[in-house]
C-alpha positions in Angstrom: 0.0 0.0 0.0 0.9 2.9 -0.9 0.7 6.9 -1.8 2.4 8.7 1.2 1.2 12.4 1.0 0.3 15.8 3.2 -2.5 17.6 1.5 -3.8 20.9 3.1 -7.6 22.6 2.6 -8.6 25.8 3.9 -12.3 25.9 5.9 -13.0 29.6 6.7 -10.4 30.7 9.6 -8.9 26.4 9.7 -6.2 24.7 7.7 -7.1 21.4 7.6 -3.6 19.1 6.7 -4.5 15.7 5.5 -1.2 12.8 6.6 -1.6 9.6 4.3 0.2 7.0 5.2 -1.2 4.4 2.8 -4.0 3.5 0.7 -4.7 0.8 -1.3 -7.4 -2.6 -1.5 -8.0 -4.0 2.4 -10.7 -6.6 2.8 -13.9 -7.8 0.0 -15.8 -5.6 -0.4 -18.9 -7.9 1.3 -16.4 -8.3 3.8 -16.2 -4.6 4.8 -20.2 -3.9 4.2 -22.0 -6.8 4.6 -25.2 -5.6 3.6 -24.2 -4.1 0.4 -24.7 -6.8 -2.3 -23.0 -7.0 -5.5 -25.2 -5.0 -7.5 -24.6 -1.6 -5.2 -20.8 -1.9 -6.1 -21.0 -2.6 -9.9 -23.5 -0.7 -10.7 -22.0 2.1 -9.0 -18.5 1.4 -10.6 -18.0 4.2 -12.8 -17.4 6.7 -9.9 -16.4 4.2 -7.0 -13.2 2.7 -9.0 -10.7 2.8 -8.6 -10.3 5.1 -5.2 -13.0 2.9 -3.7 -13.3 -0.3 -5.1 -11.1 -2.5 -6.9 -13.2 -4.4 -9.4 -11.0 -7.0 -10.5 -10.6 -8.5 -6.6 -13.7 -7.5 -5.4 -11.7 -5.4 -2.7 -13.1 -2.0 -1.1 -10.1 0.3 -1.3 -9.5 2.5 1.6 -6.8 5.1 3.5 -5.4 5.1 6.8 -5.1 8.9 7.0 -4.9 11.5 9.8 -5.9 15.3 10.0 -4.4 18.2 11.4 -6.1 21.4 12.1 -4.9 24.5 12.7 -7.9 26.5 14.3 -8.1 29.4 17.0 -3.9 29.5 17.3 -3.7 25.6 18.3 -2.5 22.1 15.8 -5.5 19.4 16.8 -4.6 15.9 15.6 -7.5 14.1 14.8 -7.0 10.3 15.0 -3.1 8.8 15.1 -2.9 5.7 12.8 -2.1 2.4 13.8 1.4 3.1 15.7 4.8 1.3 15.0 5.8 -2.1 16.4 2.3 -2.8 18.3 1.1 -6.3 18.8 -1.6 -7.4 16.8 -1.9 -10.7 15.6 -6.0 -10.3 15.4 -4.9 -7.5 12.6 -2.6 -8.9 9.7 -2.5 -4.5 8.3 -1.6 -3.3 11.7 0.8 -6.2 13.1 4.1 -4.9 13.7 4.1 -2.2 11.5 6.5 0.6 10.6 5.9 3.6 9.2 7.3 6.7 9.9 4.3 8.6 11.1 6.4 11.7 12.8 8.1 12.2 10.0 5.7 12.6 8.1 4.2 14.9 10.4 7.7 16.8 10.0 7.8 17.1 6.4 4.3 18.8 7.0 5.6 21.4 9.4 4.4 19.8 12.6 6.5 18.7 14.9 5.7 16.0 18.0 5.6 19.0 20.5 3.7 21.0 18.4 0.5 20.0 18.5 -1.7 21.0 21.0 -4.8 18.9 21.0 -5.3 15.1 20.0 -8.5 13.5 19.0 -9.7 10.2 19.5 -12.6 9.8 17.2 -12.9 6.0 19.1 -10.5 3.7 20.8 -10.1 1.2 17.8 -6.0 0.0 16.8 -5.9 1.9 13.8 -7.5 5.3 15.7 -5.1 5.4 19.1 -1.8 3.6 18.1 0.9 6.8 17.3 -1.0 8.5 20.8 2.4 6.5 22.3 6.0 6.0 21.2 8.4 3.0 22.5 10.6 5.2 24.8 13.2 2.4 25.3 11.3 0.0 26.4 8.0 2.0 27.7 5.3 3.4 25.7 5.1 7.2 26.6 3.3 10.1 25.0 4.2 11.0 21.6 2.6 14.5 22.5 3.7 15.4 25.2 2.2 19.0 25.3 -1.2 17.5 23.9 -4.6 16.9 25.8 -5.9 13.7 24.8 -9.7 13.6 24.1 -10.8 10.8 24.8 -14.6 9.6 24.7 -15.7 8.7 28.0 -18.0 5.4 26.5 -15.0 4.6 24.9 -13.0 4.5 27.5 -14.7 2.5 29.7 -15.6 -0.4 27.1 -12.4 -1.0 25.9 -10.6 -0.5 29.1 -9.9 -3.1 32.1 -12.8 -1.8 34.2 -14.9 -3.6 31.6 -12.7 -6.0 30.8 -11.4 -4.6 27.8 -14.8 -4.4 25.5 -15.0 -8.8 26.0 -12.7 -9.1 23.2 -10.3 -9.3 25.6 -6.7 -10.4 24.3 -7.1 -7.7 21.0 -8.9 -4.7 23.2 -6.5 -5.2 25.9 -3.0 -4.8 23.8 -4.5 -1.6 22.5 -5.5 -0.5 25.5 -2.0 -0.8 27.3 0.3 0.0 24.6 -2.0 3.1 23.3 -4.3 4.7 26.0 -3.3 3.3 29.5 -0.1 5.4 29.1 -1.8 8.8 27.8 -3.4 8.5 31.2 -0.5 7.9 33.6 1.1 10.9 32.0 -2.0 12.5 33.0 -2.6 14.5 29.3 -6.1 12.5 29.1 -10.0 14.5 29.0 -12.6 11.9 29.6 -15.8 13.4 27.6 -19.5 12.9 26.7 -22.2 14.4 25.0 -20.4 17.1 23.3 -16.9 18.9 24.1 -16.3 22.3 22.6 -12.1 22.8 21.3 -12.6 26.4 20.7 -14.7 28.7 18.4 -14.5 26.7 15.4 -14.6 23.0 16.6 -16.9 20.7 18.2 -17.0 17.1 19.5 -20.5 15.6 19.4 -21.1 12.0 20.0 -22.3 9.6 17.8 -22.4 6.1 18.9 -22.7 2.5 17.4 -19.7 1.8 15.9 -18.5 1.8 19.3 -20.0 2.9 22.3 -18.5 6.6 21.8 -17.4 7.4 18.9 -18.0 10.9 17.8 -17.8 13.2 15.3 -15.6 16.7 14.8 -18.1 19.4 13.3 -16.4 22.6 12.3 -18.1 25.5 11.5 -16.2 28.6 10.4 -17.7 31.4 8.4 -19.4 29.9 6.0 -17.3 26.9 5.9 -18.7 23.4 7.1 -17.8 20.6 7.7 -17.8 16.9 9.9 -15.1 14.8 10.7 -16.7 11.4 10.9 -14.5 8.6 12.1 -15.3 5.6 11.0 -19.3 6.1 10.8 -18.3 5.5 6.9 -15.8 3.0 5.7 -17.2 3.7 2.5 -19.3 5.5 -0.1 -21.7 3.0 -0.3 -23.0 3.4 3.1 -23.9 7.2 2.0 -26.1 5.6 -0.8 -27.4 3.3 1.7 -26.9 4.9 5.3 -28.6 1.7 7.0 -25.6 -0.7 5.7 -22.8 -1.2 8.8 -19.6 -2.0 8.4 -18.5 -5.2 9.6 -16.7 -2.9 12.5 -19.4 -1.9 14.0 -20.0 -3.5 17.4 -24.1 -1.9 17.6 -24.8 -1.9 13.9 -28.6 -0.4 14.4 -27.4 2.2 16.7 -24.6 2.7 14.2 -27.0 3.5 11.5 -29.5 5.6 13.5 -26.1 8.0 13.9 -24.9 7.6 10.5 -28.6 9.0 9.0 -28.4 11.9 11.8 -25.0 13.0 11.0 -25.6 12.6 6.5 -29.1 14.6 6.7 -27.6 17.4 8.4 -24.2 16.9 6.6 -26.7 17.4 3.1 -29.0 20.1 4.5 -26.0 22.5 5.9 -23.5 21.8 3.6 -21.1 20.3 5.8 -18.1 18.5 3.8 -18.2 15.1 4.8 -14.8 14.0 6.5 -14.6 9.9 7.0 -11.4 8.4 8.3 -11.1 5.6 5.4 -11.9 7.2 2.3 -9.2 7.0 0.1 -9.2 9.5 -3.2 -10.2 12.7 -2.3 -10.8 11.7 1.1 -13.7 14.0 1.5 -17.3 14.1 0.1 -20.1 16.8 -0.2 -23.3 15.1 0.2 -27.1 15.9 -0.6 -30.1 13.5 -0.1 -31.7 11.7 -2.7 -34.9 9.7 -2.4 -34.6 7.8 0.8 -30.9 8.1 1.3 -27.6 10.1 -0.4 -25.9 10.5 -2.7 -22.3 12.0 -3.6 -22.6 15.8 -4.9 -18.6 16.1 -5.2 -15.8 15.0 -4.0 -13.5 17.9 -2.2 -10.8 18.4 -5.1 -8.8 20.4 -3.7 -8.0 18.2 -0.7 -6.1 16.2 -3.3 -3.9 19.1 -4.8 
């Protein structure tokens, strides 16, 4: 996989920096959304190959990307990648992976101590893992000067209090190695409902996919847009909003969130943000018949 880049949009008064580590096929396509039969992908091929589906393996194709925002003065890092040399036999992508994930952040002006704010959209691997480094032997921050924000729900279903979310050998590695030590350095904000960052940005929970996961709207002049997680793994699901992913641990609740956060996403204009899409990596929305469908796709994030 492949396709390391930094990308950078402006929203009103925010720079939004987009950090791709890689993007590429990942799983079939009925793997990823089980719902969605094999009529939805082929007979939307024309626009969902080849940033989103690979036709000739059947495989959706998808990013594992971060965000960077520069808003009201501060650098908010929303969601931090898998994270080098982590345990994770459950995950063949994530096990013991390298990548240079601060470097890339270098090359994109943003240094380690820099930033200011880090978001957790949810607690999964592939969300929490560069929140740590291996100091030597010891997983410390890799922000030091960051508050973590981290969704309360979250928090307690993956961590040992509820015996790491039941799958308790995968949830429990993440949770040590990635979130257990954001805590003892004491840089973590347990939050619920909603959490404003400053003028322009707002948390706002959406759950189903996991217990907290949430959302980042931004609002800036007349600039809008919402930073989704993994409430999408893929365009599909904004032609059918009621399709999970195989991901998501409460698949109606999932959907109940998905249709709240698209109908507003179409009827104020917001650019839709999803952690996974590869391409563009960003989608303006509007509603048509019963569910979505894909206005645009945010060019210029791709420059």
């Amino acid at each position: 996989m492949t396709n390391e880049s930094a990308q950078s949009i402006v929203l009103g008064d925010v720079e939004i920096i987009r950090i791709v580590e890689w993007q590429g096929p990942f799983a079939p396509a009925r793997t990823l959304v089980p719902d969605a039969g094999a009529e939805v992908w082929k007979d939307n091929e024309e626009w969902l190959a080849p940033d989103h589906w690979a036709p000739d393996t059947d495989h959706a194709v998808m990013a594992l990307q971060s965000w960077v925002l520069r808003s009201g003065g501060r650098t908010v890092l929303v969601d931090t990648g898998v994270g080098d040399g982590r345990e994770r036999p459950h995950s063949p992508h994530f096990h013991r992976r390298r990548d240079d994930f601060p470097g890339r952040l270098e090359r994109a002006g943003i240094r380690p101590e820099d930033v200011d704010v880090v978001v957790n959209t949810h607690l999964h691997a592939d969300h929490v893992g560069w929140n740590t480094y291996d100091g030597g032997g010891e997983w410390v921050p890799t922000f030091p000067n960051a508050r973590y924000l981290l969704p309360a729900a979250d928090d307690f279903h993956f961590g040992p209090g509820n015996a790491y979310g039941g799958r308790q050998e995968e949830d429990r590695l993440v949770y040590e190695d990635s979130v257990a030590p954001v805590h003892r350095a004491g840089l973590v904000t347990l939050w619920d409902g909603t959490h404003r960052i400053d003028e322009n940005l707002v948390l706002e929970s959406a759950p189903g996919h996991t217990p907290g996961s949430a959302v980042l709207r931004l609002a800036s002049g007349t600039d809008r847009a919402v930073f989704v997680g993994d409430l999408l793994h893929s365009p599909v699901q904004i032609l059918h909003p009621a399709h999970a992913s195989c991901f998501c641990l409460n698949a109606a609740q999932a959907a109940t969130s998905r249709c709240r956060i698209l109908e507003r996403a179409a009827d104020e204009r917001e650019l839709v943000v999803p952690a996974h899409f590869g391409g563009a990596g960003a989608a303006e929305v509007r509603r048509q018949g019963e569910g979505f469908a894909v206005a645009g796709w945010a060019a210029r994030a791709a420059e």
